[in-house]
PDB file with SEQRES, HELIX, SHEET and CRYST1 records, atoms N, CA, C and O in Angstrom:
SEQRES   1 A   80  UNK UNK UNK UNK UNK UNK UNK UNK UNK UNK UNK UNK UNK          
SEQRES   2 A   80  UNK UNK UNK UNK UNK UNK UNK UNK UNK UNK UNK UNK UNK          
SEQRES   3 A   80  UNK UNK UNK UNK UNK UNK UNK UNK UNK UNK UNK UNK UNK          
SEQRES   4 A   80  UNK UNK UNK UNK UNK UNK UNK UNK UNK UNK UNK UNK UNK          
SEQRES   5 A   80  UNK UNK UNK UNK UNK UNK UNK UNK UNK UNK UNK UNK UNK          
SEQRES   6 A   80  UNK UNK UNK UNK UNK UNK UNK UNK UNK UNK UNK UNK UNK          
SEQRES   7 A   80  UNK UNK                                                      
HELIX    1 AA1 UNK A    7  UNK A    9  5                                   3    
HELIX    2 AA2 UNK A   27  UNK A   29  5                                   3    
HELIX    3 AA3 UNK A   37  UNK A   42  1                                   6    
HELIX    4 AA4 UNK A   64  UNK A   71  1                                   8    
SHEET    1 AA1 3 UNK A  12  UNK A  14  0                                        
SHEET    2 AA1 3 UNK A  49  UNK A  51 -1                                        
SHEET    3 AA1 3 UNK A  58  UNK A  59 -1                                        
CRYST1    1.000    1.000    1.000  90.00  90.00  90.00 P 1           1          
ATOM      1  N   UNK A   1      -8.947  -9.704  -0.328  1.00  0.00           N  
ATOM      2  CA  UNK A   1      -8.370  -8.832  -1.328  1.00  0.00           C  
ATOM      3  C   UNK A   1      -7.044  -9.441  -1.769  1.00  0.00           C  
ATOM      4  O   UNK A   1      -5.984  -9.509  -1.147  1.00  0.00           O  
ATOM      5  N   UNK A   2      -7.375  -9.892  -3.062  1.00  0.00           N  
ATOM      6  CA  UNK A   2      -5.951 -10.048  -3.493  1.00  0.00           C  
ATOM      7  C   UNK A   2      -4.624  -8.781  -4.059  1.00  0.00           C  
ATOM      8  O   UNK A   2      -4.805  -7.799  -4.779  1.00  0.00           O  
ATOM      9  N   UNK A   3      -3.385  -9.244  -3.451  1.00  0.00           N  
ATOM     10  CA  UNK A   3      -2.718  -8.081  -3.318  1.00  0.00           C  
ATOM     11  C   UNK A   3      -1.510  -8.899  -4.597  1.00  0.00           C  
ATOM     12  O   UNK A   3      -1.030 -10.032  -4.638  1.00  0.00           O  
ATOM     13  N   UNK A   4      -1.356  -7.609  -5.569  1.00  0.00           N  
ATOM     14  CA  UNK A   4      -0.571  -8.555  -6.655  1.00  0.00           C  
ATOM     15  C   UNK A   4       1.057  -8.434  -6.151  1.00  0.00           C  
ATOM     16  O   UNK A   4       1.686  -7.603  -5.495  1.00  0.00           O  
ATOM     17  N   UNK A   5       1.332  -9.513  -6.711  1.00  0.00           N  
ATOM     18  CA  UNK A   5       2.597 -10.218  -5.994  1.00  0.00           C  
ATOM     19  C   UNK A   5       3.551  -9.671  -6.386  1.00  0.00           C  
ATOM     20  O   UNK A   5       4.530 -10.176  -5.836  1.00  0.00           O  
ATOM     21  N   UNK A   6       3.986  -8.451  -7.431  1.00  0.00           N  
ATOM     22  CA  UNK A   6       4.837  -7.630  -7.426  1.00  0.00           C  
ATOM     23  C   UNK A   6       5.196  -6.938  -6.216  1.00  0.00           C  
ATOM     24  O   UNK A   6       6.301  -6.906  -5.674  1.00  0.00           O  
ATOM     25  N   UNK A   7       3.871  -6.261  -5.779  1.00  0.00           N  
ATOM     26  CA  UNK A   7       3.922  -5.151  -4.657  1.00  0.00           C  
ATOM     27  C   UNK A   7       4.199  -5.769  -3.064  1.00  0.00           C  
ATOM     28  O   UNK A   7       4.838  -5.087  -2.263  1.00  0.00           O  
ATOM     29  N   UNK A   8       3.736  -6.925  -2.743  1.00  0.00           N  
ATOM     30  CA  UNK A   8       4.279  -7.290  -2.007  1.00  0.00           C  
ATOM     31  C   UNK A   8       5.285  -7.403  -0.963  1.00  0.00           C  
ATOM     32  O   UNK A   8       4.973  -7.670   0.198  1.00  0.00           O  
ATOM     33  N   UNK A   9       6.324  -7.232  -1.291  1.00  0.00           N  
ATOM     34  CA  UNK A   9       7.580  -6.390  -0.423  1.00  0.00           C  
ATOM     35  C   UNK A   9       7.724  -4.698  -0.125  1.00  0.00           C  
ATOM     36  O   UNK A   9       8.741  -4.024   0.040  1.00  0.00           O  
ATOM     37  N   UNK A  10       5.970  -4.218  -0.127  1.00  0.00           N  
ATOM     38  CA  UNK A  10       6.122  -2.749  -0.171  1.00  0.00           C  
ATOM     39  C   UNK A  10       5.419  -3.086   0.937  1.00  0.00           C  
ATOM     40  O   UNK A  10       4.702  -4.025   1.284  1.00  0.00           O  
ATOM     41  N   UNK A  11       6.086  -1.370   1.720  1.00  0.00           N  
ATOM     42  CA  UNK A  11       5.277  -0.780   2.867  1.00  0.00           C  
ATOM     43  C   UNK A  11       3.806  -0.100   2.678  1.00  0.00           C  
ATOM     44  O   UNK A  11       3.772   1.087   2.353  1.00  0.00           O  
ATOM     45  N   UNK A  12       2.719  -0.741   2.852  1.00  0.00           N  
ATOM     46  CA  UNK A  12       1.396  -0.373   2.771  1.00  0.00           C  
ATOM     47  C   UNK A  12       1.085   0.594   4.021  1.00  0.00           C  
ATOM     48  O   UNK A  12       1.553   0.483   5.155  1.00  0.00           O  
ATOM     49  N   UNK A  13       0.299   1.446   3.607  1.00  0.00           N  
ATOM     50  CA  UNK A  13      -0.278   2.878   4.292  1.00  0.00           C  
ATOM     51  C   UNK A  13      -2.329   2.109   4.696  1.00  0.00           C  
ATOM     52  O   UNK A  13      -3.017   1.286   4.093  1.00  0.00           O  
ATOM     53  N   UNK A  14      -2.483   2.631   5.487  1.00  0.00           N  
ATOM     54  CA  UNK A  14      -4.283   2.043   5.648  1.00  0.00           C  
ATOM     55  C   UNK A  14      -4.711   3.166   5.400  1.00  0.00           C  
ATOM     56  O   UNK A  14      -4.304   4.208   5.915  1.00  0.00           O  
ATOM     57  N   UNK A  15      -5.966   3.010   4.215  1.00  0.00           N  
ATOM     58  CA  UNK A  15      -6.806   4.368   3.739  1.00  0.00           C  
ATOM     59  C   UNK A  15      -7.891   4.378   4.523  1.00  0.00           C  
ATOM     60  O   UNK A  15      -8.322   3.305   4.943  1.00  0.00           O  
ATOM     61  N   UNK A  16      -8.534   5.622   4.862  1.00  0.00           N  
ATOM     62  CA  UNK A  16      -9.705   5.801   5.307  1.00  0.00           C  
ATOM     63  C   UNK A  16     -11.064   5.227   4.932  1.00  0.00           C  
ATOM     64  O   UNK A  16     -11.101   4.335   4.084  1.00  0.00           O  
ATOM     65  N   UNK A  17     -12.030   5.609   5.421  1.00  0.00           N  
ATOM     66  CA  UNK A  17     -13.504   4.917   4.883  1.00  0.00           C  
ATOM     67  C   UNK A  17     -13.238   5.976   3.620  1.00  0.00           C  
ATOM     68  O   UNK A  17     -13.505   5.639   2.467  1.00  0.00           O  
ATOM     69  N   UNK A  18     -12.872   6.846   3.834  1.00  0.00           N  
ATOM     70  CA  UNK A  18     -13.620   8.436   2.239  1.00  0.00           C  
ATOM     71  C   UNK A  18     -12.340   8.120   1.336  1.00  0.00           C  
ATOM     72  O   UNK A  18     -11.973   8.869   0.431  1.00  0.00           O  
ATOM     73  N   UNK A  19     -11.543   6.630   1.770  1.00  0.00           N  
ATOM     74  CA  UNK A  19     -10.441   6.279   0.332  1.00  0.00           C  
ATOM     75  C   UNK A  19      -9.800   7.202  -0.188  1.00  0.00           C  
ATOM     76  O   UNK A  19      -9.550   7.205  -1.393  1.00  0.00           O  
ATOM     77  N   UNK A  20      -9.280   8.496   0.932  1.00  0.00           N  
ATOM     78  CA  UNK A  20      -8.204   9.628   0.292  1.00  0.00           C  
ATOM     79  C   UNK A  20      -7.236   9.582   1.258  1.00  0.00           C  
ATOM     80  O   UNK A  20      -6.094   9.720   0.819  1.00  0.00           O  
ATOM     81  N   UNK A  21      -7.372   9.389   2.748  1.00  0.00           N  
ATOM     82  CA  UNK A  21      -6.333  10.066   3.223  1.00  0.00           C  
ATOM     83  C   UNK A  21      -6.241   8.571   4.116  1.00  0.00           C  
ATOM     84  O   UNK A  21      -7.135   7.725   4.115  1.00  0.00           O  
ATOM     85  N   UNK A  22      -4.858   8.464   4.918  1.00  0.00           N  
ATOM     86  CA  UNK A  22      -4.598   7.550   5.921  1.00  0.00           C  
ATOM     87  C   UNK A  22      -4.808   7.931   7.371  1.00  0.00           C  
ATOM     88  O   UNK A  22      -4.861   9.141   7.596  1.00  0.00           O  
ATOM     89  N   UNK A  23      -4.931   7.137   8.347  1.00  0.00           N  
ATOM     90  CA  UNK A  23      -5.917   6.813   9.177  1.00  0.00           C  
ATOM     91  C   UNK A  23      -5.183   7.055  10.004  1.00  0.00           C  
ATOM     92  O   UNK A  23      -5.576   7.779  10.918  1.00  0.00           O  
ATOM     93  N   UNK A  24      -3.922   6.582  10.011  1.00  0.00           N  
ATOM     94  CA  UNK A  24      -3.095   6.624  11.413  1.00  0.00           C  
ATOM     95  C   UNK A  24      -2.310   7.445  11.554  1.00  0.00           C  
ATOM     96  O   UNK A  24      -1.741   7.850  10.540  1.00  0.00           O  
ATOM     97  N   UNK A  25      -1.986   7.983  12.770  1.00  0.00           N  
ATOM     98  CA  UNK A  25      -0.978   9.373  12.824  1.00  0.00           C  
ATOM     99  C   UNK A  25      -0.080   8.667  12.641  1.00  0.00           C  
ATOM    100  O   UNK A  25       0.148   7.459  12.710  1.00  0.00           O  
ATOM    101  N   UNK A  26       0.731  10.070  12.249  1.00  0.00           N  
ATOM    102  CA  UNK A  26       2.371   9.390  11.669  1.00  0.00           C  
ATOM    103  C   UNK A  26       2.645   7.869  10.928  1.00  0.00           C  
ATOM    104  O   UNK A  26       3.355   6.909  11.230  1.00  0.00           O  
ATOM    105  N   UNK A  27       1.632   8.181   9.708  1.00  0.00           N  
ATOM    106  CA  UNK A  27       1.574   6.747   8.895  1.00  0.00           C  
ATOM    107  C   UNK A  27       3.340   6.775   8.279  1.00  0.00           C  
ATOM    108  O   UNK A  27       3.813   5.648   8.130  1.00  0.00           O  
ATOM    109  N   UNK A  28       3.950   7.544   8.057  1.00  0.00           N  
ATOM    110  CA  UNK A  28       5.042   7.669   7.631  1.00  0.00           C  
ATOM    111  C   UNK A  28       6.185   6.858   8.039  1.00  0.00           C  
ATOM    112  O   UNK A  28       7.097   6.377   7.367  1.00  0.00           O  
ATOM    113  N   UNK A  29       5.891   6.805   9.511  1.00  0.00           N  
ATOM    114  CA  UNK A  29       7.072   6.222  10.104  1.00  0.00           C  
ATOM    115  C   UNK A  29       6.385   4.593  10.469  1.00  0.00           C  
ATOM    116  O   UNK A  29       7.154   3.819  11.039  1.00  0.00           O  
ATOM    117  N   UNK A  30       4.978   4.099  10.146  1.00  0.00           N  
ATOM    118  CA  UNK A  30       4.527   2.808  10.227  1.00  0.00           C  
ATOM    119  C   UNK A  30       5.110   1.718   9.292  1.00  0.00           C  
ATOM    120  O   UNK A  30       5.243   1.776   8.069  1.00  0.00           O  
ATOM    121  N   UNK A  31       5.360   0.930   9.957  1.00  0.00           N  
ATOM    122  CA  UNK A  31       5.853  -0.225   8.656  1.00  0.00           C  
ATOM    123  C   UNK A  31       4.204  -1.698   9.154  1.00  0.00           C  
ATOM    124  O   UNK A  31       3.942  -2.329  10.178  1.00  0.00           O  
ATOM    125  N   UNK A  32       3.510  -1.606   7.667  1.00  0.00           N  
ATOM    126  CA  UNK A  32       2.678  -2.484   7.539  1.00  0.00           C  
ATOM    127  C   UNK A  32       3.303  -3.253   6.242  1.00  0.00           C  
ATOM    128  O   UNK A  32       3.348  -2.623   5.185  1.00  0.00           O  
ATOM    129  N   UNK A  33       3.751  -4.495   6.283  1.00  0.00           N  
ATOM    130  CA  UNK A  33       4.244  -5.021   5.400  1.00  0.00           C  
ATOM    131  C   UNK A  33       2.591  -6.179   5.210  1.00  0.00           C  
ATOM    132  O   UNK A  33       1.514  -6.067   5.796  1.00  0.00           O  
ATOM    133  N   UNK A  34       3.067  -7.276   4.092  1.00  0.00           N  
ATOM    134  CA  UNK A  34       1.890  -8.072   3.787  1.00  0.00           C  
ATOM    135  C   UNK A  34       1.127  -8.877   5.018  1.00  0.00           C  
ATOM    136  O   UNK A  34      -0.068  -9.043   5.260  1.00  0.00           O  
ATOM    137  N   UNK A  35       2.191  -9.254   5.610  1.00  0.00           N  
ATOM    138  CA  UNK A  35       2.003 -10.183   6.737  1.00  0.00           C  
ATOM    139  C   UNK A  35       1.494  -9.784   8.036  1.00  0.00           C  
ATOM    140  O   UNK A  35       1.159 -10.538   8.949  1.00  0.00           O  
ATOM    141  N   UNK A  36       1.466  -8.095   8.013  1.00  0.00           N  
ATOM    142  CA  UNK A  36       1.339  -7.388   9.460  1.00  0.00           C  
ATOM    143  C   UNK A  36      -0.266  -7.593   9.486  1.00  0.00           C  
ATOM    144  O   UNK A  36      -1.129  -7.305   8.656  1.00  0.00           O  
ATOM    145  N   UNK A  37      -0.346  -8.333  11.039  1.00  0.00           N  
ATOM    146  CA  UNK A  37      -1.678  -8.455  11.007  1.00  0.00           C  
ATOM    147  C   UNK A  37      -2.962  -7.331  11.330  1.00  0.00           C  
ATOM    148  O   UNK A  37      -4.169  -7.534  11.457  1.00  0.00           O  
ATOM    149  N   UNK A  38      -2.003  -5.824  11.416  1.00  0.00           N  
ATOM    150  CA  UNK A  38      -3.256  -4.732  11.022  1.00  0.00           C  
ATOM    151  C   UNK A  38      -3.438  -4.908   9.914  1.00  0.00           C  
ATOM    152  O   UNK A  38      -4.628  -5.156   9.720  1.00  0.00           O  
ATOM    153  N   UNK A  39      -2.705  -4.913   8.798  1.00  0.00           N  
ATOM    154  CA  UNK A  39      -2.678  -4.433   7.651  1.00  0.00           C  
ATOM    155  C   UNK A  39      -3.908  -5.374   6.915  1.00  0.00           C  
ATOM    156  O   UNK A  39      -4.841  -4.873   6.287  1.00  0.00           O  
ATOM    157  N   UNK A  40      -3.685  -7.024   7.152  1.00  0.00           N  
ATOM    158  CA  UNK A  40      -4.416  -8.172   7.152  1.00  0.00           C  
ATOM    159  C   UNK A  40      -6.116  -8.095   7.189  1.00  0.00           C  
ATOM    160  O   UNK A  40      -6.989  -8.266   6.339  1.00  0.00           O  
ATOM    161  N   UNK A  41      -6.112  -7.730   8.702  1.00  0.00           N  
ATOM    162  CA  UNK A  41      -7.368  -7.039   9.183  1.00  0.00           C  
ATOM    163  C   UNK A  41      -7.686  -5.661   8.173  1.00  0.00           C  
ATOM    164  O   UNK A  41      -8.131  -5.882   7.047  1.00  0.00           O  
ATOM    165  N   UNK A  42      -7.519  -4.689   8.477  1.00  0.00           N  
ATOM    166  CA  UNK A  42      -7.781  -3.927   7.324  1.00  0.00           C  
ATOM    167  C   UNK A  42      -8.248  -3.892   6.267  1.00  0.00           C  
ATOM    168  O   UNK A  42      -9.131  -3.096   5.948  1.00  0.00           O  
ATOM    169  N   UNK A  43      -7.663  -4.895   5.386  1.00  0.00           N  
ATOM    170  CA  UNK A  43      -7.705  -5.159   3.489  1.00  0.00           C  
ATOM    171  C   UNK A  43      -8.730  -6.420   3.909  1.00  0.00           C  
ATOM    172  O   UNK A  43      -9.417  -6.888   3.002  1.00  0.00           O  
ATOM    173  N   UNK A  44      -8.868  -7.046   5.409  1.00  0.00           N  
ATOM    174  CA  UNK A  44      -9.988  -8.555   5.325  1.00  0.00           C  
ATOM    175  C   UNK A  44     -11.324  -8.011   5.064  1.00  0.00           C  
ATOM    176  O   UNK A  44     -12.229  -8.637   4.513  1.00  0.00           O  
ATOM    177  N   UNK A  45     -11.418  -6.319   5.670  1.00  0.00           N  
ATOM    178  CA  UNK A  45     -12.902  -5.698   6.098  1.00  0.00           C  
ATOM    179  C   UNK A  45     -13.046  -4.741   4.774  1.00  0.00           C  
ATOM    180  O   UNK A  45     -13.984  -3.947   4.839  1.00  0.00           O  
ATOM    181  N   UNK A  46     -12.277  -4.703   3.623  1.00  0.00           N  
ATOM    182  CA  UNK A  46     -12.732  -4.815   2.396  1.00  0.00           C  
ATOM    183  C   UNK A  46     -11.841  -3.181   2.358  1.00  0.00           C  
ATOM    184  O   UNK A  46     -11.654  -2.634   1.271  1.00  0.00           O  
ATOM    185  N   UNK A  47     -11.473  -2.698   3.348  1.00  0.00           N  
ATOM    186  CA  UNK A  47     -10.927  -1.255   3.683  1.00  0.00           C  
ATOM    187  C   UNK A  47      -9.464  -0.994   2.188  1.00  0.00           C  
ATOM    188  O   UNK A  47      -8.751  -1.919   1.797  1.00  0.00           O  
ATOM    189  N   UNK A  48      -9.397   0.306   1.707  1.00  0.00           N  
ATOM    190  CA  UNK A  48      -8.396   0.845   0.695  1.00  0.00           C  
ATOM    191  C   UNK A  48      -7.318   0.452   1.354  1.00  0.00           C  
ATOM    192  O   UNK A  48      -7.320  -0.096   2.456  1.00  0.00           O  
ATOM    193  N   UNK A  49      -6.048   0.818   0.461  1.00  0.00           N  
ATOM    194  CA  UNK A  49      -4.856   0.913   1.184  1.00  0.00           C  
ATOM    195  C   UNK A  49      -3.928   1.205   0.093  1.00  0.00           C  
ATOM    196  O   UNK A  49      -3.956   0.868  -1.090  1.00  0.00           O  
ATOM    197  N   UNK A  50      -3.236   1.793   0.654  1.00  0.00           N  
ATOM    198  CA  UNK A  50      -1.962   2.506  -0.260  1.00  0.00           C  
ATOM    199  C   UNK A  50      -0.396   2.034   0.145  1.00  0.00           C  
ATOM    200  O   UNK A  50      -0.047   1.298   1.068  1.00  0.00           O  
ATOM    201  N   UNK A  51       0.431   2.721  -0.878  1.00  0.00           N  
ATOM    202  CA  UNK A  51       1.790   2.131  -1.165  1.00  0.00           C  
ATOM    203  C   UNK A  51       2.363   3.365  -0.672  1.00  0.00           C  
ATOM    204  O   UNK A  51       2.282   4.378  -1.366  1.00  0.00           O  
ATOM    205  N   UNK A  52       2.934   3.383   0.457  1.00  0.00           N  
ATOM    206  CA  UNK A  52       4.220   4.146   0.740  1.00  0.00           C  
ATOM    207  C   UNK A  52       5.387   4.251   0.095  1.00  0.00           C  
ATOM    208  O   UNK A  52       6.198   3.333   0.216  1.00  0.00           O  
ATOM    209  N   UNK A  53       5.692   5.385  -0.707  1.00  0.00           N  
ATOM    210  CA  UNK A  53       6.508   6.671  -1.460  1.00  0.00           C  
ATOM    211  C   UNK A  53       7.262   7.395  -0.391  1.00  0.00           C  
ATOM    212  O   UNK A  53       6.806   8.487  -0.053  1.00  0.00           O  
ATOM    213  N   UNK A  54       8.086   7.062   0.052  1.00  0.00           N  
ATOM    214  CA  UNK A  54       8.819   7.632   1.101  1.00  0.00           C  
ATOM    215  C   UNK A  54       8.090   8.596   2.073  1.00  0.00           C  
ATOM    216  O   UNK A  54       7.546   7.985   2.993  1.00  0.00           O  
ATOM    217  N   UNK A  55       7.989   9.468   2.098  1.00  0.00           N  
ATOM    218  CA  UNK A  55       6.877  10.358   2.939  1.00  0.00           C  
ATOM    219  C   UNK A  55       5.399  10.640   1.940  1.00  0.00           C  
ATOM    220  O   UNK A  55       4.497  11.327   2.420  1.00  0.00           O  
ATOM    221  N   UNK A  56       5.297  10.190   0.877  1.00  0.00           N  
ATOM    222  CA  UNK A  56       4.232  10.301   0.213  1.00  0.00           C  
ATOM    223  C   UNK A  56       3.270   8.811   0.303  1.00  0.00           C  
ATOM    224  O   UNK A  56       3.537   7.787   0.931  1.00  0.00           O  
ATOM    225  N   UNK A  57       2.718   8.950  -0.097  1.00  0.00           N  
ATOM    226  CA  UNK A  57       1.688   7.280  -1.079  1.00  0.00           C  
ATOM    227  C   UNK A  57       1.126   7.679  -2.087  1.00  0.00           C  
ATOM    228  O   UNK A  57       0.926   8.720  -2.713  1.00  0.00           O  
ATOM    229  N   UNK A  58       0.808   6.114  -2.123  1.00  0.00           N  
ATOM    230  CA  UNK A  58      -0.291   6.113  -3.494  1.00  0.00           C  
ATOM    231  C   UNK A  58      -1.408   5.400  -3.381  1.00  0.00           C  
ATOM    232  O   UNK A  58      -1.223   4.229  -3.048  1.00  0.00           O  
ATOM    233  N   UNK A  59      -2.546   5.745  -3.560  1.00  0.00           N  
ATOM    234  CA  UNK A  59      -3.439   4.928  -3.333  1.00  0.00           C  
ATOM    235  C   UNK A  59      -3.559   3.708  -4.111  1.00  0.00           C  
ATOM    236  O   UNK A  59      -3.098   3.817  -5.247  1.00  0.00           O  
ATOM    237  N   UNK A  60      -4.045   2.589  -3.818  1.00  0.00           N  
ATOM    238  CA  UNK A  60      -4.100   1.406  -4.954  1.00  0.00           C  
ATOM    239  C   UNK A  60      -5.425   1.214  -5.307  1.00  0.00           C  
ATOM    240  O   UNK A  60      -6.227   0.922  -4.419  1.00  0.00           O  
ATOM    241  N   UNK A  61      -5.852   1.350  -6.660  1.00  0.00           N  
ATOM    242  CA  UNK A  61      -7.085   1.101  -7.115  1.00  0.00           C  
ATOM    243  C   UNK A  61      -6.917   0.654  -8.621  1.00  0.00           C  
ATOM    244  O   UNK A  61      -5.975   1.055  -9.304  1.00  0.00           O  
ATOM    245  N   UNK A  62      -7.795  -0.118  -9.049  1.00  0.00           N  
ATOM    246  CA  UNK A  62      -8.130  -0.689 -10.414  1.00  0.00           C  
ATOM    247  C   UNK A  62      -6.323  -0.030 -11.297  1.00  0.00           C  
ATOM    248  O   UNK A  62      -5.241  -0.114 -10.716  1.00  0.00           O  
ATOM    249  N   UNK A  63      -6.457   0.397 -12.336  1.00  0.00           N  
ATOM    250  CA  UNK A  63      -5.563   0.374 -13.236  1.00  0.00           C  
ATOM    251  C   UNK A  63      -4.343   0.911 -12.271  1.00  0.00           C  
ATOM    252  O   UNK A  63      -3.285   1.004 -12.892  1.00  0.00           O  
ATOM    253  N   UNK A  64      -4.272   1.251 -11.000  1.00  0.00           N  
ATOM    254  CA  UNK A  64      -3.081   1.620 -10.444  1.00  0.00           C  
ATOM    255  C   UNK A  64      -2.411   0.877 -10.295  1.00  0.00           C  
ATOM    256  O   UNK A  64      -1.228   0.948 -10.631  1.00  0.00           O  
ATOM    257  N   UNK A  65      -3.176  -0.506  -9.497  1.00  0.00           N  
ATOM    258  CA  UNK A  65      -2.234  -1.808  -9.794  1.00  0.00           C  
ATOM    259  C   UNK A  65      -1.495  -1.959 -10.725  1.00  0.00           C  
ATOM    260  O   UNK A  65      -0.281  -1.866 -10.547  1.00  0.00           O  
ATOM    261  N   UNK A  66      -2.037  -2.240 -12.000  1.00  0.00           N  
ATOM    262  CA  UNK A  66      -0.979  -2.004 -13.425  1.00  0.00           C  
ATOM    263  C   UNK A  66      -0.031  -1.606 -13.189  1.00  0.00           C  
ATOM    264  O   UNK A  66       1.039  -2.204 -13.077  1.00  0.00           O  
ATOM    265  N   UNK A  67      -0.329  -0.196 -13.036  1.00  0.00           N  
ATOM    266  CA  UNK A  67       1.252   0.791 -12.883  1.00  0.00           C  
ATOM    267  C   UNK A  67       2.237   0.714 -12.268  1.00  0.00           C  
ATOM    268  O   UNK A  67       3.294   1.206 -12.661  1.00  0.00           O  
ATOM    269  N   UNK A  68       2.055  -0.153 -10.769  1.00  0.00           N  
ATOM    270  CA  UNK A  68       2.759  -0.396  -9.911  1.00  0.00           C  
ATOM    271  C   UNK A  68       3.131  -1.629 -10.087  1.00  0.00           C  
ATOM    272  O   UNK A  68       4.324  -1.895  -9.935  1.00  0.00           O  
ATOM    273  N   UNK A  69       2.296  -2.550 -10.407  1.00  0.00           N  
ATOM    274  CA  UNK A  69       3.165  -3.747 -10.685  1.00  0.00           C  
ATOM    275  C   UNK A  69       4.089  -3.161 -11.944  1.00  0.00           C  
ATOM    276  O   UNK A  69       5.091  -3.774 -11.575  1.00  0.00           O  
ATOM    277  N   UNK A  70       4.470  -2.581 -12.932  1.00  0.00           N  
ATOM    278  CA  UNK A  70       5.392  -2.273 -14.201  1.00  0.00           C  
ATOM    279  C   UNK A  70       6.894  -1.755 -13.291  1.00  0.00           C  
ATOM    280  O   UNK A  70       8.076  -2.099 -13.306  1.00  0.00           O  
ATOM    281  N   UNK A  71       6.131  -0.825 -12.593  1.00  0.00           N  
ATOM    282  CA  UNK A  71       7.398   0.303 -11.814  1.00  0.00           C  
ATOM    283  C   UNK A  71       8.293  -1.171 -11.151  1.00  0.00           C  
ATOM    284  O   UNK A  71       9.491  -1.432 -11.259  1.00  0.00           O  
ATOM    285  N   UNK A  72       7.399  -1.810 -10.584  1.00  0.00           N  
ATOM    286  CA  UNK A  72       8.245  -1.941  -9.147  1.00  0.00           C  
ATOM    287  C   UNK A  72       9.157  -3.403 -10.187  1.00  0.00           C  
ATOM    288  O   UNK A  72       9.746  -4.283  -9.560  1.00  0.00           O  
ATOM    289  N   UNK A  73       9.128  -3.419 -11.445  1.00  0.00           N  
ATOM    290  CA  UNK A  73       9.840  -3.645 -11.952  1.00  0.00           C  
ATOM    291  C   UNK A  73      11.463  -3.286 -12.307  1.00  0.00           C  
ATOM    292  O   UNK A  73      12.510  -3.921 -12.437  1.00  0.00           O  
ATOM    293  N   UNK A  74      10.938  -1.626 -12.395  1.00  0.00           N  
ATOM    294  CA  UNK A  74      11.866  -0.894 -12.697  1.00  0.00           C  
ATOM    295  C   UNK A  74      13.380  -0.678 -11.740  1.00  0.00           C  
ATOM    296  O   UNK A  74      13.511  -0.962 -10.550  1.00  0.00           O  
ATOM    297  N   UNK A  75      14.208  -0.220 -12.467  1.00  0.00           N  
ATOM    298  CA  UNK A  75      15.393  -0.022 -11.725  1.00  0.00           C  
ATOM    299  C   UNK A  75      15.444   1.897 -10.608  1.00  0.00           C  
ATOM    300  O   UNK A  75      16.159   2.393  -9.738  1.00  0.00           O  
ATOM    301  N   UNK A  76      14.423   2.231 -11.267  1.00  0.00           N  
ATOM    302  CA  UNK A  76      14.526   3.130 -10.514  1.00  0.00           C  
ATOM    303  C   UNK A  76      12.882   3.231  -8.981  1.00  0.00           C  
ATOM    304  O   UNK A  76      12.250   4.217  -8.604  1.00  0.00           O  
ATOM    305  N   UNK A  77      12.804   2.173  -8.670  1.00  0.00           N  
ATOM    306  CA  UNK A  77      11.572   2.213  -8.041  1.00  0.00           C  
ATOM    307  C   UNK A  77      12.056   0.605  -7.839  1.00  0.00           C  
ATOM    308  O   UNK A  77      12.269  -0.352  -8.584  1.00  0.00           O  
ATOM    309  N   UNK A  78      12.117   0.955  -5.983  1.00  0.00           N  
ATOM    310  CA  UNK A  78      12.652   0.064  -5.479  1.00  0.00           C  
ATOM    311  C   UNK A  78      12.284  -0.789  -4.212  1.00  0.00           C  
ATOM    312  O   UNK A  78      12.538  -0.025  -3.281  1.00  0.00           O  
ATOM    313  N   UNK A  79      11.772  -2.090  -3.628  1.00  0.00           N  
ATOM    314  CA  UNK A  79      11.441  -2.185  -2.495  1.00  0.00           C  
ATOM    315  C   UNK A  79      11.876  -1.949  -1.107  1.00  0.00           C  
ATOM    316  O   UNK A  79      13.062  -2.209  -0.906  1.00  0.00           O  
ATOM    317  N   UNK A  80      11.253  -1.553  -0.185  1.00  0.00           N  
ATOM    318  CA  UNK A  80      12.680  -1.124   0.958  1.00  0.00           C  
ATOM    319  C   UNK A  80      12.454  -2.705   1.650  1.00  0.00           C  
ATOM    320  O   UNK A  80      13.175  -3.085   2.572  1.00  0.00           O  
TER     321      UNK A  80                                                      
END                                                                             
């Protein structure tokens, strides 16, 4: 899975098989960055995954990418 290179410096969330909700307790306080080799594993076995929003996410799918690569442009949407 290619992961576009804007988003990259974001904290990724792991989505479930049913691609709505995350998998791990207390995904909130997880830091999966690009390199973390759950996260790796995860996105290798074809599995969703989302962008951590401070205590929220977002899931990443088709035109969401778009959106997120534009934001994380922005000055108000920021990498931690």
């Amino acid at each position: 899975m290619d992961i576009p290179k804007r988003l990259q410096g974001l904290n990724f969330v792991l989505i479930g098989g049913d691609g709505k909700q995350p998998i791990e307790k207390q995904w909130q306080k997880k830091i999966h960055k690009l390199d973390c080799p759950i996260f790796q594993k995860h996105i290798s076995e074809g599995k969703n995954y989302g962008v951590q929003m401070n205590n929220s996410f977002i899931e990443v799918e088709g035109e969401l990418i778009t959106l997120l690569e534009t934001l994380a442009g922005e000055t108000y949407f920021t990498c931690p």
